[in-house]
Each structure stands twice: as structure tokens, then as C-alpha cells.
C-alpha positions in Angstrom: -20.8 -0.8 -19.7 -21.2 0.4 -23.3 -19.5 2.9 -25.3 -20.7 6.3 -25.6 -22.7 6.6 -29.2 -20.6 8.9 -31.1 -23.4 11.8 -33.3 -25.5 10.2 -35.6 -27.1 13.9 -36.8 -26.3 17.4 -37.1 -28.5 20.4 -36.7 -27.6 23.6 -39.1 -30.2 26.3 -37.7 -29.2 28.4 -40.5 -30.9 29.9 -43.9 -33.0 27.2 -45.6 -31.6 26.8 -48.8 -34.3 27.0 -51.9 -36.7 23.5 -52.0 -39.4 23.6 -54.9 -42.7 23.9 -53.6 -41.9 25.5 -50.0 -43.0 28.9 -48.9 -43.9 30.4 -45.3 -42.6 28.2 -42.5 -41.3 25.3 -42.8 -38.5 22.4 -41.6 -36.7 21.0 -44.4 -33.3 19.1 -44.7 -31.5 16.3 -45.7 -30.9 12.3 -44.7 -27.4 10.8 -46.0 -25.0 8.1 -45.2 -21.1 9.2 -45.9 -22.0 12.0 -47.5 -24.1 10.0 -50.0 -28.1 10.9 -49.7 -30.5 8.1 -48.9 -33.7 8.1 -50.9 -36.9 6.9 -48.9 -35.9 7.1 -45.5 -38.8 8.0 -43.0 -38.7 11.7 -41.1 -40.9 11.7 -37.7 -41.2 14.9 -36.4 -42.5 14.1 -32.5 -43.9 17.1 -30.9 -43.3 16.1 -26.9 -46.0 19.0 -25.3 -48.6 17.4 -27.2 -47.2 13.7 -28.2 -48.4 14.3 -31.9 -46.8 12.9 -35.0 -46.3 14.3 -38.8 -44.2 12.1 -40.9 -42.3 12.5 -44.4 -40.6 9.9 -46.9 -37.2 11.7 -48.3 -36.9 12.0 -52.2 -34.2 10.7 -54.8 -31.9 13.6 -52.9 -32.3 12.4 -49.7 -34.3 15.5 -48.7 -37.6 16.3 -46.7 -40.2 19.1 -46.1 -42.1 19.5 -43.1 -44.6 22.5 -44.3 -46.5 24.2 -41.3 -44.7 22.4 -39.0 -46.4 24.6 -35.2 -44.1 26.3 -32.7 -42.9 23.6 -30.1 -40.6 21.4 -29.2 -39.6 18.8 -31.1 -37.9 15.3 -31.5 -36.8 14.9 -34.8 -36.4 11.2 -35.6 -34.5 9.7 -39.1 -34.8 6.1 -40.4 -34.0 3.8 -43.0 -33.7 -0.1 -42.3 -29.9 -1.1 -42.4 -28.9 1.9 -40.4 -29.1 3.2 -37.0 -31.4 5.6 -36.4 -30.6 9.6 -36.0 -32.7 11.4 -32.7 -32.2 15.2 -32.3 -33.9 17.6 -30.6 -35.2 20.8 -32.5 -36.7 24.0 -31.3 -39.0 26.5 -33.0 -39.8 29.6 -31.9 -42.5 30.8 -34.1 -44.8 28.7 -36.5 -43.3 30.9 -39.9 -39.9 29.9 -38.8 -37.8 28.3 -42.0 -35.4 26.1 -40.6 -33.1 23.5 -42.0 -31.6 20.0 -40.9 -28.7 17.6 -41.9 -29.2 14.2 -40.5 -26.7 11.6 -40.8 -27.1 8.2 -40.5 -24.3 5.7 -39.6 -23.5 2.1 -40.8 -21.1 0.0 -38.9 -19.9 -1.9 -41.8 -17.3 0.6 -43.0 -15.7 1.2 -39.3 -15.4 -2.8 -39.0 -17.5 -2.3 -35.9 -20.4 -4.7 -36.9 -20.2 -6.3 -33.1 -21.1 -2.9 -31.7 -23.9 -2.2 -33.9 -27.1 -3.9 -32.0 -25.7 -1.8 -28.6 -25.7 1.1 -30.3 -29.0 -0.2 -31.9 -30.8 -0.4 -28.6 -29.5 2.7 -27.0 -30.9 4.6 -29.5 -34.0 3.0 -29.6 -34.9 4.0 -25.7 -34.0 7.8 -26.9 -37.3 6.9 -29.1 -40.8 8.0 -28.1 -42.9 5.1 -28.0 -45.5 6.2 -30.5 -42.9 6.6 -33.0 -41.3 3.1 -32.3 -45.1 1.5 -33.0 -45.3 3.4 -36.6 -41.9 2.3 -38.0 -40.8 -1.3 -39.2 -38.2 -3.0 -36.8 -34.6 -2.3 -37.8 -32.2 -5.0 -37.3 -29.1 -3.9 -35.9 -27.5 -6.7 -37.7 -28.8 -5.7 -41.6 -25.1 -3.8 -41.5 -23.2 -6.8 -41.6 -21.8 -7.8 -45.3 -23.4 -10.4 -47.1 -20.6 -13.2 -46.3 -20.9 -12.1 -42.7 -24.5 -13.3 -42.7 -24.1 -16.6 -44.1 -25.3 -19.6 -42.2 -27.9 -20.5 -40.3 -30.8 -18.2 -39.8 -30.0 -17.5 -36.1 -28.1 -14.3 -36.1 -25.4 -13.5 -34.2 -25.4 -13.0 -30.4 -23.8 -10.3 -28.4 -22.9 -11.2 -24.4 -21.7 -9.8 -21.7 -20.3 -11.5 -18.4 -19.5 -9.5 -15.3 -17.4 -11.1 -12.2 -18.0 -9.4 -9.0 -16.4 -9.4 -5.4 -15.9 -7.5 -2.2 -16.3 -7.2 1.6 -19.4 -5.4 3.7 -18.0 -4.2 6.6 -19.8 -3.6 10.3 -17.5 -3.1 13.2 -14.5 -4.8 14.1 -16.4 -8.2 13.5 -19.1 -7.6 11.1 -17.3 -8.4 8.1 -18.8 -10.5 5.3 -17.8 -11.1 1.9 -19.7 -10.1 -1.2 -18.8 -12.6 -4.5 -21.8 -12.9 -8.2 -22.0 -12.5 -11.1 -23.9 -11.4 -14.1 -24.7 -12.4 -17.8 -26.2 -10.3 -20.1 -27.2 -12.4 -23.6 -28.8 -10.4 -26.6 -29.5 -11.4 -30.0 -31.9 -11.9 -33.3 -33.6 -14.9 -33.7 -35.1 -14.5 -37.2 -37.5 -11.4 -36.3 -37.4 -11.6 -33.0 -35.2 -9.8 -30.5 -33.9 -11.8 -27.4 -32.4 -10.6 -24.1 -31.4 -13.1 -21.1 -30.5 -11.3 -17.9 -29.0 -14.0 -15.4 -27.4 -12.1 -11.8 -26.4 -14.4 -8.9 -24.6 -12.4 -5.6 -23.6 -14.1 -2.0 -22.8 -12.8 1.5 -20.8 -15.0 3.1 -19.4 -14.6 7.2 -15.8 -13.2 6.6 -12.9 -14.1 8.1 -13.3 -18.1 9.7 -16.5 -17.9 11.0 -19.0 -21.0 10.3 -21.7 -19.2 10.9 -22.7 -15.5 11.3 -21.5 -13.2 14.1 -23.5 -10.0 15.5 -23.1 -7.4 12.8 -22.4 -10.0 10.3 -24.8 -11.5 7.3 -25.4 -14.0 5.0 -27.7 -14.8 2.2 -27.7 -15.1 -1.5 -30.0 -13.5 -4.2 -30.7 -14.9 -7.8 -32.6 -13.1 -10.6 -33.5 -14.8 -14.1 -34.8 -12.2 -17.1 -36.1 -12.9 -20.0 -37.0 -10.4 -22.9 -38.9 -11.0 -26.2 -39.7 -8.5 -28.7 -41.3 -9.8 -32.3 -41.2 -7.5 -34.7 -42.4 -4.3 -33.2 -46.2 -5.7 -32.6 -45.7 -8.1 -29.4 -43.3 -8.0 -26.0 -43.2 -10.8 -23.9 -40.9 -10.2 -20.3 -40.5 -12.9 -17.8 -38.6 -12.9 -14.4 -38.1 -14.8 -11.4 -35.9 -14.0 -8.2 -35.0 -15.9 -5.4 -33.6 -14.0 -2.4 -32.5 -15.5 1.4 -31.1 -12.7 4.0 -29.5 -13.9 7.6 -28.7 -11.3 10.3 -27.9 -12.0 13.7 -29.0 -10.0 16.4 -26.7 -11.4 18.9 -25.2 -15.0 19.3 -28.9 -16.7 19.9 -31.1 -14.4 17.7 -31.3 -14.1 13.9 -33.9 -12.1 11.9 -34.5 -13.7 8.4 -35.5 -12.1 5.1 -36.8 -14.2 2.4 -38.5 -13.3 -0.8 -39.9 -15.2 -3.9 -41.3 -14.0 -6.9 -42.2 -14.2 -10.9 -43.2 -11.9 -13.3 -45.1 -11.7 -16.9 -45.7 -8.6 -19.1 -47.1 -9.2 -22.2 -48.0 -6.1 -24.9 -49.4 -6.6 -28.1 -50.2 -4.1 -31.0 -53.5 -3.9 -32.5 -53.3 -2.0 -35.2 -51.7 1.2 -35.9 -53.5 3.1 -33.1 -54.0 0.9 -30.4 -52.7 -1.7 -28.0 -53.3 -4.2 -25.0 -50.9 -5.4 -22.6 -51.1 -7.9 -19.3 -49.0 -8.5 -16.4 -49.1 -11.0 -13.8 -47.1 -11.3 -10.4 -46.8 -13.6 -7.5 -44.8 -12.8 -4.1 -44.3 -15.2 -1.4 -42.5 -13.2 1.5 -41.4 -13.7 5.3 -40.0 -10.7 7.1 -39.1 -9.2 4.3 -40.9 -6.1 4.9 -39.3 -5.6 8.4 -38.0 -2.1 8.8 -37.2 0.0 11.9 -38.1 -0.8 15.6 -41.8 -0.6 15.5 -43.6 -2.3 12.8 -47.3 -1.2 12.2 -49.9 -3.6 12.3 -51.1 -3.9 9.1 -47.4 -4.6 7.6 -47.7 -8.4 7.5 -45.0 -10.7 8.7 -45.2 -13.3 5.8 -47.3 -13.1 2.8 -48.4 -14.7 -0.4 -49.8 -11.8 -3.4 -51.0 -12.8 -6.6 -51.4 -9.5 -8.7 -52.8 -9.9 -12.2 -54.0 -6.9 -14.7 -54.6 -6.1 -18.0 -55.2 -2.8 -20.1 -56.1 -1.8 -23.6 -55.9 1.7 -25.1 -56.5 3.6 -28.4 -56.3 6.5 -30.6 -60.1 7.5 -31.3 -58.2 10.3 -33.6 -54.6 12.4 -34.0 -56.1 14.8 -30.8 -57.8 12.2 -28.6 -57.2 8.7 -27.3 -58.9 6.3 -24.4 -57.7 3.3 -22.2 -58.9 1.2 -19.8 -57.3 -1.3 -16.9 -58.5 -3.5 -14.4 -56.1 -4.9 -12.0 -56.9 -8.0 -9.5 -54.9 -9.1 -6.3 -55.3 -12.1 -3.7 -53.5 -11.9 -0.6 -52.7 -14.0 2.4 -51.0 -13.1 5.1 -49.6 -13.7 8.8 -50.6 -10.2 10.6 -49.5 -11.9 14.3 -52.8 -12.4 15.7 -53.7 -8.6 15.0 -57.3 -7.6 15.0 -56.6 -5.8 11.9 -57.4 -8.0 9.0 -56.0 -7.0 5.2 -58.7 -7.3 2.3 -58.2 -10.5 0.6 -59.1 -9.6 -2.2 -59.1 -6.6 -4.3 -60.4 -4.8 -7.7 -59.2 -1.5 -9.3 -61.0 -0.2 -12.3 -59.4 2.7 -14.4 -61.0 4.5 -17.0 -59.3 7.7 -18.8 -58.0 9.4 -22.0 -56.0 12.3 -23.3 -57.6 15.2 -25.5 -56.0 18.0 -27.2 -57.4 20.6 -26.7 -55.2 23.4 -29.1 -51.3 23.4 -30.1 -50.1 24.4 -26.8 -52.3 22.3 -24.4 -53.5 18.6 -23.5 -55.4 17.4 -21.0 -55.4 14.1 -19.9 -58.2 13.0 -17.9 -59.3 9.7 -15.3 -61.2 7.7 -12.9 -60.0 5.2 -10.7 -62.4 2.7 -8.5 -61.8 0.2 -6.1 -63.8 -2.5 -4.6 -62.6 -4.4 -1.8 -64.6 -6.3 0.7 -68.1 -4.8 -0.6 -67.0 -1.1 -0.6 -66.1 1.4 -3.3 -64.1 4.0 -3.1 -63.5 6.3 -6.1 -60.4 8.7 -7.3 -60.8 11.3 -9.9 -57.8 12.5 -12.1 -57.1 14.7 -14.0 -53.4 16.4 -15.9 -53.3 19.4 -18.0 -49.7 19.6 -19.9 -48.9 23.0 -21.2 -46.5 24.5 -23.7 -46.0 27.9 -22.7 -43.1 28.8 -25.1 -41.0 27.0 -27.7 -38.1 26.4 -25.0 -41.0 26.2 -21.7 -43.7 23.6 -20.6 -45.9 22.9 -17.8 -47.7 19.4 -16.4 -50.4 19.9 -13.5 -51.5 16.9 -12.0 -54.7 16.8 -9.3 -56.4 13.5 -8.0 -58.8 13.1 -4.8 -60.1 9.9 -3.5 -63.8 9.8 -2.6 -64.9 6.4 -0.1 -68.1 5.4 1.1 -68.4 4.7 5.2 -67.6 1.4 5.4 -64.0 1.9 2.7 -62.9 4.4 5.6 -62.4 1.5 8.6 -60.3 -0.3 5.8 -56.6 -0.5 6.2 -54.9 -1.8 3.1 -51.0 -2.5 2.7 -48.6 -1.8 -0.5 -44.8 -1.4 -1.7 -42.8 0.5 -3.5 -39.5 1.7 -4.9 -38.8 5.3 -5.0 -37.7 4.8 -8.3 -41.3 3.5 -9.5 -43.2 6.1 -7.5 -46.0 6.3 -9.7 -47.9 10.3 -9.8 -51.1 10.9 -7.8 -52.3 6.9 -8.7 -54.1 4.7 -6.4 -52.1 4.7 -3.2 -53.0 8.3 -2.1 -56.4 10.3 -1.2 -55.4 13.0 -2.4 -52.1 14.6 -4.4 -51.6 17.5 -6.4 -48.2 18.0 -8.3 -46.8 21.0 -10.7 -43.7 20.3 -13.0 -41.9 23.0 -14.7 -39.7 21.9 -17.9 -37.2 24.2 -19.8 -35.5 22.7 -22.9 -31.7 23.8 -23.5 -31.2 21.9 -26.8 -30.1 18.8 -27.3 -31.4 16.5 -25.0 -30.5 18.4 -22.3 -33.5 20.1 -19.6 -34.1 21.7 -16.5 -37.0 20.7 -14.1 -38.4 21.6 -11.4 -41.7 20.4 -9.4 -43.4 19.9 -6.0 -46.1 17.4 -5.1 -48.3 16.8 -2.4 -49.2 13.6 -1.8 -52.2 12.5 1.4 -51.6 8.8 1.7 -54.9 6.7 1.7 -52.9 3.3 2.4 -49.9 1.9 4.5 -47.2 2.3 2.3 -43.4 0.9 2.7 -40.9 2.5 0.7 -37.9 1.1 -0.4 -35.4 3.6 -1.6 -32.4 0.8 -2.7 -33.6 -2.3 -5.2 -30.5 -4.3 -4.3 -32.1 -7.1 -1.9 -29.3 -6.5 0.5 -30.2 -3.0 1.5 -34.2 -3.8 2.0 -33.7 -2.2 5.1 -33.4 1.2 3.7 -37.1 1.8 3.5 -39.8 3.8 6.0 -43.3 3.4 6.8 -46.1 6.0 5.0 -49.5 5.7 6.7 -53.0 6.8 5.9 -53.0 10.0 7.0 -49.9 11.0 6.1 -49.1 14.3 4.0 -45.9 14.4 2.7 -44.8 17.5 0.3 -41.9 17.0 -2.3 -39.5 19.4 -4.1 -37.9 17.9 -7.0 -34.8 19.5 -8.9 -33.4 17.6 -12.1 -30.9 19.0 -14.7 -29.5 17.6 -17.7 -26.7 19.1 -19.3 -23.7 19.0 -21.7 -20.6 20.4 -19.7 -18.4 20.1 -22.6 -18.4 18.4 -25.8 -16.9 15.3 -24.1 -18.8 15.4 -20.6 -22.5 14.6 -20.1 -23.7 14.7 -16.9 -27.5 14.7 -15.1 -28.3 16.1 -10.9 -31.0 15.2 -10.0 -32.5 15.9 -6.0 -35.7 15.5 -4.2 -36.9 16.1 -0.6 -39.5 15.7 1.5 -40.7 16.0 4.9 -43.8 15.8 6.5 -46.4 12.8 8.4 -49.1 13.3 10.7 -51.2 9.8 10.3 -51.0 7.6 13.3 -49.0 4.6 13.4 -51.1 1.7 15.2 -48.4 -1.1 17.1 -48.6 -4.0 18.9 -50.4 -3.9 22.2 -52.9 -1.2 20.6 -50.0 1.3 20.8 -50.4 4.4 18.9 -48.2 6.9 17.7 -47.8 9.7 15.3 -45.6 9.4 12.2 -43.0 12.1 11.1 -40.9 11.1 7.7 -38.2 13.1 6.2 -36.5 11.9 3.1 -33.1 13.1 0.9 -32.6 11.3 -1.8 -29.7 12.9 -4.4 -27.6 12.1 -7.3 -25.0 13.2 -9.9 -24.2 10.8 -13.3 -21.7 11.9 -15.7 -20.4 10.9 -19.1 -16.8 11.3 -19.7 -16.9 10.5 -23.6 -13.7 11.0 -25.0 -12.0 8.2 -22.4 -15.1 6.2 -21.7 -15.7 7.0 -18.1 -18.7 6.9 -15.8 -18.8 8.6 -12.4 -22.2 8.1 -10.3 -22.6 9.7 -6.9 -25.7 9.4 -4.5 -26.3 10.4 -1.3 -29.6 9.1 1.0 -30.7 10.5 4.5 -33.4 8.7 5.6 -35.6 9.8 9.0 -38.9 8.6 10.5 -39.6 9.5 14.0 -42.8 7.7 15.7 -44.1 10.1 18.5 -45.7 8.0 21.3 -49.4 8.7 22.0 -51.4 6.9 24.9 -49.8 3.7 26.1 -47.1 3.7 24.1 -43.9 4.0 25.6 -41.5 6.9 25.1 -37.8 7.5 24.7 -37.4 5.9 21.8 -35.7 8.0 19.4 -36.0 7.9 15.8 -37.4 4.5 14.1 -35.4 4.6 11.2 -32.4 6.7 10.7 -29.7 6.1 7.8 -27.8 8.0 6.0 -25.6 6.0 3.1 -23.0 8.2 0.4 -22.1 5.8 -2.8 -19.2 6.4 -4.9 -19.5 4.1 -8.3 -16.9 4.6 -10.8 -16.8 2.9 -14.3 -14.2 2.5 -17.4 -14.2 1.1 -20.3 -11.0 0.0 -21.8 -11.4 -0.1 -25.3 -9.8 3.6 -25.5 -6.4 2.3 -24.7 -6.7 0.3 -27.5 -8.6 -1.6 -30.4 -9.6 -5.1 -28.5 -11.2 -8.1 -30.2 -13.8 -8.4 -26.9 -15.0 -5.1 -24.7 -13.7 -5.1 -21.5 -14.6 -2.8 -18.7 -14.2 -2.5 -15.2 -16.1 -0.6 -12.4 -15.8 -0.2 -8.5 -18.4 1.1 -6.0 -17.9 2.0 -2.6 -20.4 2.7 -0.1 -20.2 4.5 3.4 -23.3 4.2 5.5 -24.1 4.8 9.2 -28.1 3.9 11.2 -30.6 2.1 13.9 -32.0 -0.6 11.8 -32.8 -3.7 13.4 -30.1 -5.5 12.0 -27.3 -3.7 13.8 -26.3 -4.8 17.3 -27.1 -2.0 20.2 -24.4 0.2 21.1 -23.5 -0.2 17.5 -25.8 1.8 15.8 -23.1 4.8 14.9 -21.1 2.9 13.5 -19.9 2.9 10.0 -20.5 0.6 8.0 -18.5 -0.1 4.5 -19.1 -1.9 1.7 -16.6 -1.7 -1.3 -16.9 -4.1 -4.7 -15.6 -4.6 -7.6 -15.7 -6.2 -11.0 -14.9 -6.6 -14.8 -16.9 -7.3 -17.9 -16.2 -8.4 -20.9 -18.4 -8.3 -23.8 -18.1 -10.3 -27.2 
């Protein structure tokens, strides 16, 4: 809902003018502000193959001299506290290569656009790799402000914004409900520490005059509370809580219910220049929240109460090698139906690793994970090798394989998962082997392009939609399962107005065995599309975002189980989401902004009525913000 950040550097690729004192290779250039130079502004030049870091102070002139800087690609990163920071990306072919930058820095105070300067602040800032945010001081997007603007109290000034939302899911010539929330968004300074409260409330409501929900129909709520807290650049503190309540009736006597409760803590701290230790803690209460499809397998619990804790600590040993270490603990309960099948009630993960590097074009990163649960051990190398193969080209190889004792292989363990969070060859597979090509074409903007393999070791569900409302959209992974993924992603500046980023992966396989009620068995086949195009229009402040999801898992009966059942899950949904912001009409006190997303979507999951399951089914809401 922001504007577009307008260039805060430019890149001259050109013949280095003379600097006293450089010969050979080198990257030199200049920092100003309007043309004027700023003295003793800090130059990171971030080398992303290897994550390394060289760093320069500019003179009286403003200007700067990487000398030797190695063939790679870089991120080139410019600051001085009172200004936002400059990001480019820079390419060089050959270690001898002489190349010069301009980098300009931006101030808000002559534009009049002081409001907009902790937005822009923070946008930039995630552009920032994160071991150059932990070697710089904190800049305070409100320093820009005059002095008579910064008079009072010591609480700086806020910026909010509050969204309105409302619509209408539709189902059939009945299944109607309507979809009303909203959302507050608070940020701020108090003294040196950043503040960010994230409050979202949404309700589904039976449409038309119906008291109470009709086949095809829903109703529920969902409430999320954020809080962020960021002191200095040395401690983060995140807390959250949500609340949801689903209602879907089957017919006019049945009603499934969906109910989840949670909180969340992160804490990170910086010890030191070179190393840090963070904690997290999470507790889940659920009930049939992790129904999905017609057959549910028996180790997916029908309510559950997880309390997740961990805590990690790394560190740079030198400028080529760094070590961490993390231990994570979970207690669960839960209601399995009177199954046989029992999930641990406790479990402990151990991981041990570091990163070496090993020349200028090569890292390996290396680790061990180990798991204990219900006195058995069960151990997963890993290892990643990262690879810069030319100035413009890089390669990542990842490989992990789990290795159990006897009594780790009658275990049956239960996790979840967003798509989006899918974390590479970690704890939830036996065995997975992924290769990522990158090419860099300047300025932010890449191609990639990777496959993975992944064995599952665990029952897995996996939610491909975070909005509480579509839980539904997930499928079942089981141990067994092998599941290879192509992945496609491009980034690219159409024009110098339009930004936009594709991205695409699929996947297809299965093969473990699904165990059901009644000792039923059958054999699990999952295929997965999962697709999406973002653009930027800059110049009129437009977003377009499209996405497009095909979900399939087909359970193939084996022994007792009946057949004729078709596919378990089956969805397909096509969203159209489409965002302006008005301040390009004209100059407004307050940002305003106004987006509309429309959804299409057609399946067999449980909560449509039979004989309805080809239906389409719309949902369609909008909403404005303001910001001030």
C-alpha cells in the first residue's frame, strides 16, 4: 500500500576518473546528497556468492576506494545517519576491473515529504543483507525532520495505516456469505526503539436473512494481534496471538467446525559484532483444524495442544568461517480417535553446523541434525556447497539424508506447513537433494531455476493459503512419499516504470501409504501447481498480482479399503488482486489507496455439499486505506 521508492543511487560503469593512491583494479566513486558530497558516510560492498563484507568511510569529497575488490557479484550499500540508505547491485567481471559509482542519498526534508520518510526507511532496509544491517548504527527515519518539527516530547512521531474491508463468498445459488474486517497497521520511534502494531479482525457472516448457516454457507471470525520491537539494531522482540472460529455446514443437521488458538515470541539479541542468539516460543490449541479431504490419515490428530519452544546461537570464528547451534523442544497432546497410533509426546532436535569458505568463488556450508523422541535417535547429515561460476552466474547444491536406529522407524510423527515457509532439505524429510541455478541481470533483477527432491520421513499437511478461511486448501505428504519439484522464478524490469516478478513451481509424485480408519490402507499420489505474476506499475502507483493453484491428491485403495473414490482433494482457485494508490492524482495530506481481489475457485473438499462439488465458487472483496 506504499509508494514505489523513487532511485536513491546511480551506477556510471564508465572510465574511473583519476583517485590518488589507486592502481590495478579497483571500485571507487562518490556519496552526495543534492549534488553536495557527504564526508564520512559508510560504503559496504556485500559480496552475495560468499556473504563477505569490505567496508570504506568516504573522505572530505565524499568519495571511496574499494582496492582489490574480487570478481563477483555485489551489493553495494551507502550510509550516513539522517538519510536513507542507497542499495545497488554491481557486477564485475574480472578482479583488475576499474570501475566507478555515484551514489545518491535522499533526504525528505527538502520534498516536504517527512511523513513518508520511515516507509521508505523500512523498505529499504529489507533490500539490506542482514550482516550488513548488524555492522551499521540504526538510522532513524525521522533524523530528516527540521529541528522545530522535532520539538516536544521525546516520543517521535507515528505513522498509521487503517484498512476497511468487505465482500461476499459465494457457493451456489445459496451459499452466500458476507466477508466485512479490518486492519491497523501502527509504526513509530519510541526514543531508540522501533515499534510496529499489526491488529487484523475479518467475519463471515450467512448472507442474505439466514440466522444461521445454510449448506454451502459459512461463518466464523478470525483475529490476529502483532507486535514488533526493534532496539537499536542489537535486540528484536515479536509477539503475536490469533484467534480463529470456522462453521460449515454439511447439510441442515451437520456442521464441521475449525478452531485454532495460538501465540508467538521471537526474541534475537546481538552479542557482539560477530555473533548472535535468538529464542522462539509457540503454543497451538486446535480442533479440526487440520481436516482436509475425505480421508484423513491416522496420525493427523483431530484436536491438539503443541507447545514448541527453541533457541539458537551462532558466530563468526573469522571473515571465511562461522558456527551455530539450536535445539528445539515440543510437547504435544492430542485426540487421535481411539487410533492405535500414538504421536510422541515429546520431542528434541539438536542442530549443529557452520559455513566455511573455502576460496572466492565457493562456500560450503555444512550440518547435523538429531532427534530424540521416545528413547530413539535418528540423525540427518547436511550439507550445501554455493558456487560462483561467473560474475553474472551462481550455483547452491543442497544434499541431506536421514539415518534412524530400529526402533525411530515404527514412529510416526505429525507436522505443518505453509508452502511459503517450506524450509530446504530440514528435518521433515529422509532424504532431499536440491540444485538452484541463479543468473544476475543487473539491478535487482534474476533468473532462477532449481529442482528438488524431497523423501518425506514424517506426515506432513501442507497448507498452500495463510488466510484461515481457505485452510482447506492443503494435502496430505506421508513418510514415504517422494515428491520432485521444478521451480522457475524471474525478476525483471520491463520498462523503467514496470517491475514485475513470475515465479512457478510444480510437483508431482507420492508413493508412501496412507493408513485410515478401520486399518485402511492406501497409496498416496500428490500433484501440485502453484504460480504467480506481481507487477509494479511505478509511474501511476499500481499493483497487479495474479495466482493460480491446482491442487490433486489421489488415495489409491489397497486391501480393505473401499474403492471408487476419486480424487481426495482436488481444487483449483485463479486470484485476481489489483491495487492503487491515489496520491498520483494529486498531492493529499493522508495516503489513500484502494485495492480489490477476486477469486474463482472450483473442488471436493469436505465443506462443499455432494452434487456440488463443481461448482464455482466466488469470492470478491474490497477495501480502502488510508495512511497518516
Amino acid at each position: 500500500m506504499r509508494r514505489t521508492l523513487p532511485a536513491l543511487a546511480l551506477l556510471a560503469l564508465v572510465s574511473a576518473p583519476a583517485f590518488a593512491g589507486a592502481s590495478g583494479g579497483v571500485l571507487l566513486g562518490k556519496v552526495s546528497a543534492d549534488t553536495l558530497p557527504l564526508a564520512e558516510a559508510a560504503v559496504f560492498a556485500y559480496q552475495m556468492a560468499d556473504k563477505s563484507t569490505e567496508e570504506v568511510v568516504t573522505d572530505g569529497q565524499g568519495s571511496f576506494l574499494f582496492d582489490e575488490l574480487p570478481a563477483g557479484l555485489y551489493k553495494i550499500i551507502a550510509f550516513k545517519k539522517g538519510f536513507l540508505p542507497a542499495v545497488v547491485l554491481l557486477t564485475r567481471e574480472e578482479p583488475a576491473d576499474r570501475q566507478y559509482l555515484q551514489l545518491q542519498l535522499r533526504s525528505d526534508v527538502d520534498s516536504g515529504e517527512q511523513v513518508a520518510s520511515a516507509s521508505d526507511f523500512w523498505a529499504i532496509r529489507e533490500r539490506i543483507p542482514d550482516d550488513v544491517l548488524r555492522r551499521i548504527d540504526t538510522v532513524d527515519p525521522m533524523e530528516s525532520l527540521t529541528p522545530l518539527d522535532r520539538q516536544g516530547p521525546r516520543l517521535a512521531r507515528f505513522e498509521a495505516t487503517m484498512q476497511a474491508l468487505s465482500g461476499v463468498r459465494q457457493s451456489g445459488a445459496l451459499g452466500e456469505s458476507q466477508m466485512t474486517g479490518g486492519r491497523v497497521d501502527l509504526q513509530g520511534r519510541f526514543e531508540d526503539t522501533d515499534i510496529e502494531l499489526v491488529g487484523n479482525y475479518v467475519e463471515l457472516a450467512p448472507g442474505r436473512v439466514a440466522t444461521s448457516p445454510l449448506p454451502g454457507q459459512s461463518a466464523g471470525e478470525t483475529r490476529m494481534v502483532a507486535l514488533n520491537l526493534e532496539h537499536g539494531d542489537n535486540t528484536r522482540v515479536f509477539l503475536s496471538s490469533v484467534d480463529n472460529h470456522m462453521l460449515t455446514p454439511r447439510n441442515r443437521t451437520r456442521f464441521d467446525t475449525a478452531d485454532l488458538e495460538g501465540y508467538r515470541l521471537r526474541w534475537s539479541q546481538s552479542l557482539g559484532e560477530n555473533s548472535r542468539s535468538e529464542f522462539a516460543a509457540n503454543y497451538f490449541e486446535e480442533s479440526g483444524y487440520y481436516r482436509s479431504g475425505l480421508i484423513r490419515p491416522r496420525s493427523v490428530p483431530l484436536a491438539s495442544r503443541v507447545l514448541d519452544v527453541s533457541g539458537g546461537y551462532e558466530t563468526e570464528l573469522s571473515e571465511r568461517s562461522s558456527v551455530e547451534a539450536r535445539v528445539r523442544y515440543r510437547s504435544r497432546e492430542a485426540d487421535l480417535l481411539g487410533s492405535a497410533v500414538e504421536l510422541p509426546a515429546q520431542r528434541v532436535d539438536l542442530f549443529g553446523g557452520g559455513g566455511l569458505q573455502m576460496r572466492p568463488t565457493m562456500r560450503v556450508e555444512y550440518g547435523l541434525y538429531s532427534t530424540l523422541q521416545d528413547g530413539s535417535v535418528s540423525f540427518a547429515p547436511r550439507g550445501e556447497m554455493v558456487f560462483q561460476l561467473s560474475p553474472r552466474w551462481s550455483a547452491e547444491t543442497v544434499a541431506s539424508h536421514r539415518m534412524n536406529d530400529r526402533q525411530s522407524e515404527e514412529l510416526r510423527d505429525f507436522f505443518v506447513t505453509f508452502f511459503s515457509e517450506i524450509d530446504t532439505c530440514q528435518q521433515l524429510e529422509d532424504s532431499c537433494y536440491q540444485v538452484l541455478a541463479r543468473r544476475s541481470l543487473g539491478d535487482d533483477q534474476e533468473l532462477s531455476l532449481g529442482i528438488t527432491q524431497r523423501e518425506y520421513g514424517e506426515t506432513v499437511q501442507l497448507f498452500f493459503s495463510e488466510d484461515f478461511f481457505d485452510h482447506l486448501e492443503s494435502v496430505y505428504l506421508v513418510r514415504g512419499d517422494t515428491m520432485p519439484e521444478l521451480e522457475f522464478a524471474l525478476t525483471k524490469r520491463l520498462s523503467p516504470f514496470v517491475w514485475t516478478r513470475f515465479e512457478s513451481n510444480i510437483a508431482q509424485g507420492g508413493g508412501g501409504l496412507v493408513y485410515g480408519q478401520g486399518n485402511r490402507v492406501y497409496e498416496n499420489s500428490v500433484r501440485y501447481l502453484v504460480t504467480s505474476l506481481d507487477t509494479q506499475f511505478e509511474k501511476t502507483s499500481t499493483g497487479l498480482f495474479v495466482s493460480f493453484h491446482r491442487l490433486e491428491q489421489v488415495l489409491s485403495p489397497l486391501h480393505n479399503a473401499p474403492r471408487g473414490l476419486g480424487p481426495d482433494v482436488e481444487r483449483e482457485r485463479l486470484q485476481v488482486a489489483v491495487t492503487q494508490d491515489l496520491d498520483f492524482l494529486q498531492s493529499l495530506a493522508n495516503r489513500l489507496a484502494v485495492q480489490l481481489n477476486m477469486e474463482l475457485s472450483r473442488g471436493n473438499h469436505p465443506e462443499q455439499n455432494s452434487g456440488d462439488d463443481g461448482a464455482i465458487k466466488k469470492r470478491v472483496m474490497g477495501g480502502i486505506a488510508v495512511s497518516f
